[in-house]
N, C-alpha and C positions, 0 to 999 in steps of 0.2 A: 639767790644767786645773781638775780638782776643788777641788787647795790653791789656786788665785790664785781662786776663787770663792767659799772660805770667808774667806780673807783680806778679798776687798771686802767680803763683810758684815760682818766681824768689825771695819772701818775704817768702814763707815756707823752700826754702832752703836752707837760710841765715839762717834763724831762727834755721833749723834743726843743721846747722854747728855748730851755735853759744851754743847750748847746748851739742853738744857732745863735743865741743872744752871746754866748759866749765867741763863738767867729765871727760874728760882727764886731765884738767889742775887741777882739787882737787885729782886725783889720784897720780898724778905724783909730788904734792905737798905733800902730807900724803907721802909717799914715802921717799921721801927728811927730813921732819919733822923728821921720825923714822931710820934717816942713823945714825947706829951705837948701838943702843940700841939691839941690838942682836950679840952676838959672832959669828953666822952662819951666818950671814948678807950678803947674795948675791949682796945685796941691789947694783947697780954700779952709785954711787953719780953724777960722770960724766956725763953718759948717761943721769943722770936722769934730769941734768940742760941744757943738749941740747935738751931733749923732752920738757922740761919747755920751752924754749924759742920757739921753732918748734911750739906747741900748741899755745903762746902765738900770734905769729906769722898770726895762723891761725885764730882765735879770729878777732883780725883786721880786717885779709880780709874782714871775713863774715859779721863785722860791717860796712868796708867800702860799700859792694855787697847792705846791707840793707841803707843806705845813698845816696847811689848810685839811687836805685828804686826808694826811697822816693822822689828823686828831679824831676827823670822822670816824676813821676807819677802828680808832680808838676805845671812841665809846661805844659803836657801833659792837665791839668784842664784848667791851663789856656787860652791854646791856643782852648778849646769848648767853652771857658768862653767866648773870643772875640767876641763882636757882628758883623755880619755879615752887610756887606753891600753891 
């Protein structure tokens, strides 16, 4: 019971990553979008394509993390699944 209890967390906090990576990465894209459309434009275009890529970056991971579980959890069935002899 212990493995299917670190599995869910180990799938909430991919999942968790995956959405905040995911509003970082519309933020920092709206951002980008609106470079230049203001005179006072702080906005620092640079910065804002290596947050692009960092975020994007981090997306991955937490798709690989959640890929990763998924297969565990995989064989993990199949080796109860084995009939016993």
């Amino acid at each position: 019971m212990e493995v299917v209890t670190g599995i869910s967390s180990i799938y909430s906090t991919a999942a968790y990553g995956l959405s905040t990576a995911t509003n970082q990465l519309n933020a920092t894209a709206k951002k980008i979008a609106g470079y230049g459309t203001d005179s006072s434009d702080t906005n620092d275009l640079t910065q804002n394509v290596v947050d692009l890529s960092t975020e994007k970056m981090a997306y991955k991971a937490d798709a690989l993390v959640l890929k990763t579980a998924n297969q565990t959890l995989g064989t993990l069935l199949d080796i109860f699944d084995t009939p016993r002899r």
